[in-house]
C-alpha positions as CSV (number, residue, x, y, z in Angstrom):
1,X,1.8,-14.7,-5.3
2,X,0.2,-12.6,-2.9
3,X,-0.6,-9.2,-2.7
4,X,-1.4,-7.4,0.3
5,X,-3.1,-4.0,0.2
6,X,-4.4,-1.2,2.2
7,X,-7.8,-0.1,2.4
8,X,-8.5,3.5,1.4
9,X,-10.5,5.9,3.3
10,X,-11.7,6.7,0.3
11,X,-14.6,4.7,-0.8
12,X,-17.9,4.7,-3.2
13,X,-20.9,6.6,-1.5
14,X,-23.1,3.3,-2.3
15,X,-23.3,0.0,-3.0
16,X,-25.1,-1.0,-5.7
17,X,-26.2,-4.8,-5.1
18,X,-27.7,-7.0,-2.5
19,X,-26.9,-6.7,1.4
20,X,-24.6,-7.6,3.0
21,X,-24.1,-11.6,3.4
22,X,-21.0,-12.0,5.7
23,X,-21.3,-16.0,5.0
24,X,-20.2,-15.1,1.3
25,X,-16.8,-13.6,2.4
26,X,-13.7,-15.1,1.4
27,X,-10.9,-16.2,4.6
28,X,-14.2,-17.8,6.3
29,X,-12.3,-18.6,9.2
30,X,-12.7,-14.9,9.9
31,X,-16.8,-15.3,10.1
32,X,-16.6,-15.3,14.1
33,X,-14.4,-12.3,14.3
34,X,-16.0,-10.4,11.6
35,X,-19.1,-10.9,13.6
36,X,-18.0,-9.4,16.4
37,X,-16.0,-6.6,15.3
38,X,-19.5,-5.6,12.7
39,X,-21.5,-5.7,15.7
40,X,-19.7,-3.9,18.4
41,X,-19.0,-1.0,15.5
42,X,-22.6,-1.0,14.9
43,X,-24.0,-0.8,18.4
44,X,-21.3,2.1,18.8
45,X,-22.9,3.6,16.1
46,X,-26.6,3.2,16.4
47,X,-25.7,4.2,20.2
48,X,-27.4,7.4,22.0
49,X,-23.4,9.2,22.2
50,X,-22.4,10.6,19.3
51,X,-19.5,12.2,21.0
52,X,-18.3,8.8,22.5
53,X,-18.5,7.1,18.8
54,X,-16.4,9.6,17.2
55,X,-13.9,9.7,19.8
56,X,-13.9,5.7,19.2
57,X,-13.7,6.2,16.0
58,X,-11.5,9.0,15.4
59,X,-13.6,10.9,13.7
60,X,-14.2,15.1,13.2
61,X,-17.8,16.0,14.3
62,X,-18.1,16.9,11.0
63,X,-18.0,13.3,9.6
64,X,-21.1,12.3,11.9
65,X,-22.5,11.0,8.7
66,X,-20.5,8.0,8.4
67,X,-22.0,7.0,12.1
68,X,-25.2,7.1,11.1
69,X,-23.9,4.8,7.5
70,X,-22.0,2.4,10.2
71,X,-25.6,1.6,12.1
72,X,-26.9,0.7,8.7
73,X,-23.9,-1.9,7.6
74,X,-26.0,-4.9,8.0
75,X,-29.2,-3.4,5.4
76,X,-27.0,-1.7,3.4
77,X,-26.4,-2.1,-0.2
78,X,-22.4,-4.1,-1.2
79,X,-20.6,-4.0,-4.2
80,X,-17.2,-5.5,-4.8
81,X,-14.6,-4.3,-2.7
82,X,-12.2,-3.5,-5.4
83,X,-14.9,-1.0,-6.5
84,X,-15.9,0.4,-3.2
85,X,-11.9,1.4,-2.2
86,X,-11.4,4.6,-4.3
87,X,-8.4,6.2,-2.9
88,X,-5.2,7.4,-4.2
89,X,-4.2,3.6,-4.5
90,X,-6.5,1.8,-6.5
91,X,-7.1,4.9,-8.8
92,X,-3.8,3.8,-10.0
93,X,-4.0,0.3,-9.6
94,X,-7.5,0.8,-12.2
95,X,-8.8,-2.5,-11.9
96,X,-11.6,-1.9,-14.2
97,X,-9.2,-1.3,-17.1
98,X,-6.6,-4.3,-16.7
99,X,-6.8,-6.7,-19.5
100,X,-8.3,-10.0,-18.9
101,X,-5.7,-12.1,-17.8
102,X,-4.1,-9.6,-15.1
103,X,-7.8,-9.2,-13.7
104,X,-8.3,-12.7,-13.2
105,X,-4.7,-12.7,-11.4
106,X,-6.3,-9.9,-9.5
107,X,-9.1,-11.8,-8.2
108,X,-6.7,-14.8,-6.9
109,X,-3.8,-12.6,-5.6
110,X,-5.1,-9.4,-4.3
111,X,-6.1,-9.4,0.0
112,X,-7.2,-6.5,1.3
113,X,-6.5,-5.4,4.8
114,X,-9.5,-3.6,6.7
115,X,-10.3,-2.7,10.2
116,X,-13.6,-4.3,9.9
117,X,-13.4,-7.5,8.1
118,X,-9.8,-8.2,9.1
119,X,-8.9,-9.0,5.1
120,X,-10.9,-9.5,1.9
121,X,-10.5,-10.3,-1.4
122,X,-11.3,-7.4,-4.1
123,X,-14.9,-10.0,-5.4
124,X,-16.2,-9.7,-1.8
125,X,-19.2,-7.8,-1.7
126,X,-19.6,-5.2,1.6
127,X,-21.3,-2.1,2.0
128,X,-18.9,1.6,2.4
129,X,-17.9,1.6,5.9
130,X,-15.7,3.8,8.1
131,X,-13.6,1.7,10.5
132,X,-10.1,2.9,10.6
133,X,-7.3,0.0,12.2
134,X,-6.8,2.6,15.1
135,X,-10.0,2.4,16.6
136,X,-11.4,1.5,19.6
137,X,-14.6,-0.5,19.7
138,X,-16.7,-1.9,23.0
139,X,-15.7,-5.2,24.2
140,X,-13.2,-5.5,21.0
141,X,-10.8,-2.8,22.2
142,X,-8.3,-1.9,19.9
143,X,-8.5,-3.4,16.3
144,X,-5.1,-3.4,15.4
145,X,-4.8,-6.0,18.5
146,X,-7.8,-7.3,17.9
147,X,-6.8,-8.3,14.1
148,X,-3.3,-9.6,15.5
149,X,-5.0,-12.1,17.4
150,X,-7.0,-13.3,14.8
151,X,-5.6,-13.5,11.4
152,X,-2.3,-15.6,11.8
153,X,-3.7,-18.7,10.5
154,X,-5.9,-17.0,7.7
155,X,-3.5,-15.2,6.5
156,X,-0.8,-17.9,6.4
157,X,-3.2,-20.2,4.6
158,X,-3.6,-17.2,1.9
159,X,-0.1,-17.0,1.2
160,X,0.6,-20.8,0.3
161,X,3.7,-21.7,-1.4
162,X,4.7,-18.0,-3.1
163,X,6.2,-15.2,-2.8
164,X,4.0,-12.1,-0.8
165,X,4.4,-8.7,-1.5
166,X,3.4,-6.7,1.5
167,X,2.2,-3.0,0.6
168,X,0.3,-2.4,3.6
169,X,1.0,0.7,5.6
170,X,0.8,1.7,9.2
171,X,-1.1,-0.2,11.9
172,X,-2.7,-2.5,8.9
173,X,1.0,-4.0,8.7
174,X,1.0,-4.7,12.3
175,X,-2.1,-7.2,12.2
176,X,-0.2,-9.6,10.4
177,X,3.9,-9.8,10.2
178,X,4.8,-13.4,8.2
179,X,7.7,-15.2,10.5
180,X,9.8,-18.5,9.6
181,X,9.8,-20.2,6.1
182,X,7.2,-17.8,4.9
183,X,9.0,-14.5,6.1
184,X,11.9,-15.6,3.5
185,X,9.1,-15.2,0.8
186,X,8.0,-11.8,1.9
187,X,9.1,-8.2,0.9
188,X,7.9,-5.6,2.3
189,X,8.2,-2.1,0.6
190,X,9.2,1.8,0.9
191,X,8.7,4.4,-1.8
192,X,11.6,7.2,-2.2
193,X,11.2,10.0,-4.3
194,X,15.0,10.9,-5.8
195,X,15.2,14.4,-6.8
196,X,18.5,16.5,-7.8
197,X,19.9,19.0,-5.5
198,X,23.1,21.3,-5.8
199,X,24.1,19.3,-3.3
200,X,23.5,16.0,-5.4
201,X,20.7,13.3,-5.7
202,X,19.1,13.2,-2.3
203,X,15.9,11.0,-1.7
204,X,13.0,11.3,1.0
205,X,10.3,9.3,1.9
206,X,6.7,10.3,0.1
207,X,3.2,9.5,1.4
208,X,0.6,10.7,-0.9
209,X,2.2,9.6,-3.9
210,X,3.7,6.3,-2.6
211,X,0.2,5.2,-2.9
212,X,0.2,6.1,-6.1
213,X,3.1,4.2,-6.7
214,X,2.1,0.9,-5.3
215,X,-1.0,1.0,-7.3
216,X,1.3,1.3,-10.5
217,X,3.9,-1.3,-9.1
218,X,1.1,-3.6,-8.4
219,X,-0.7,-3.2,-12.0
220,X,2.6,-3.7,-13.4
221,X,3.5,-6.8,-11.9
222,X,-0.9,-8.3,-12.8
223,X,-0.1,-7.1,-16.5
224,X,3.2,-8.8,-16.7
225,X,1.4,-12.2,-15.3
226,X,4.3,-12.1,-12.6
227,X,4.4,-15.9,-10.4
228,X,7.3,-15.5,-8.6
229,X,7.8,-18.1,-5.6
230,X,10.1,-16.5,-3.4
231,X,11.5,-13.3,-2.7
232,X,14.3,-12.6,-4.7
233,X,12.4,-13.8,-7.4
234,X,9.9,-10.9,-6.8
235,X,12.3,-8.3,-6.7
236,X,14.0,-9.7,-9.8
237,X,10.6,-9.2,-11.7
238,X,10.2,-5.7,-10.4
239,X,13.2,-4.6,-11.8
240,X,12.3,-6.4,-15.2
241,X,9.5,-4.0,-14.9
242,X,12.0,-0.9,-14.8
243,X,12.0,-0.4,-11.1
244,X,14.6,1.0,-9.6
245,X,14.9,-1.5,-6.3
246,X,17.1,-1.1,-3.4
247,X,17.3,-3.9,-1.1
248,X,18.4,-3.5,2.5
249,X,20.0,-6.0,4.6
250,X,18.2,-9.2,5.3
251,X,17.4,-10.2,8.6
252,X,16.6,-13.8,9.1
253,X,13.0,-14.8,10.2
254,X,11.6,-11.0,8.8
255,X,10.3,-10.2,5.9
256,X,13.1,-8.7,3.0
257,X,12.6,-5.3,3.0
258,X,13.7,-3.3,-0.3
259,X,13.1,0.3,-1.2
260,X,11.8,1.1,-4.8
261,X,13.3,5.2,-5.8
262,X,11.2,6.8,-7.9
263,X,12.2,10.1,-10.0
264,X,8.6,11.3,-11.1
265,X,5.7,11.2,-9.1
């Protein structure tokens, strides 16, 4: 199985280990891309405009710190990148406190997305960076079109023969959308939060705490030493692990898209 997650703006304040060694990443068939994309962010960055790097970057002037961390990427210390994400996410997910067995599934399963490095596993090393998906970088342009150009044959290799669960959000989802055989093995998910009204049970769409609950969702299935091989296998082990799953009308060649309604968040 594979799991695909979001970064987290959210991330540790420092590495803690050697620099950065992009030749160590996992997907190596990303190396050229990376290169480019690390480059371009930090020339932008080590650049005399401040104003036209945070514009680029969609950044507050108050966060002109993490221009001045950017122009330091390729000195600065790494550490894993399931430790440098620290967002609502993978506070759930607590990779450091998974028994054994589900971390080593961690390790083979897990892809991160990221506007920088396109995807990496949660062993590769990298320094804390800021590069959100919707930026705009010199002579890269857009990521998010960027990334689309460049990760279809990584990714597909990643996947192999089972199933993918797809918890990315946003503009990270864009970069990479499975199609043909491997779509069929692909679900995609929405958290609902059902709450009682005097009206009767009405459910909404949450944001905050659907991170929450794909960390939890994703722990759950690592624990449980989940292997399913195609999509309805998948959801048949979610809801062996309680969840209540809603699946919404398949559309051949696209991912299966289901809806997991949560009552407590």
């Amino acid at each position: 199985m594979l799991i695909l997650l979001p970064p987290s703006e959210g991330k540790a304040d420092a590495g803690t280990g050697r620099r950065l060694d992009p030749a160590r990443l996992s997907l190596p068939e990303l190396a050229p891309a990376r290169a480019e994309v690390l480059a371009a962010l930090v020339g932008l960055c080590a650049g005399p405009d401040e104003a036209a790097a945070l514009d680029a970057l969609g950044l507050t002037p108050g966060l002109a710190g993490e221009l001045r961390r950017n122009a330091r990427l390729e000195q600065a210390a790494t550490a894993p990148a399931g430790r440098i994400y620290t967002g609502v996410l993978y506070e759930a997910l607590d990779l450091a406190t998974l028994p054994p067995a589900a971390q080593r599934a961690a390790r083979r399963s897990v892809l991160i997305s990221s506007g920088l490095w396109g995807a990496v596993r949660l062993t590769d090393r990298i320094p804390p960076y800021r590069c959100p998906i919707g930026a705009r970088l010199p002579g890269v342009g857009a990521l998010s079109a960027y990334w689309r150009r460049e990760l279809a044959p990584a990714m597909g290799a990643a996947a192999g023969g089972g199933a993918v669960l797809d918890l990315r959000s946003g503009a990270y989802a864009t970069t990479w959308t499975p199609g043909g055989e491997l779509a069929g093995r692909t679900v995609t998910v929405r958290v609902l939060h059902e709450r009682n009204t005097p009206e009767g049970p009405v459910r909404s769409v949450v944001s905050h705490f659907n991170k929450a609950t794909k960390g939890r969702l994703v722990r759950d299935l690592l624990t449980a030493d989940a292997r399913p091989r195609r999509a309805g296998e998948l959801v048949t082990a979610l809801r062996d692990l309680k969840y209540t799953v809603l699946e919404q009308p398949v559309t051949a060649g696209r991912p299966r898209a289901v809806d997991v309604v949560v009552t407590q968040l």
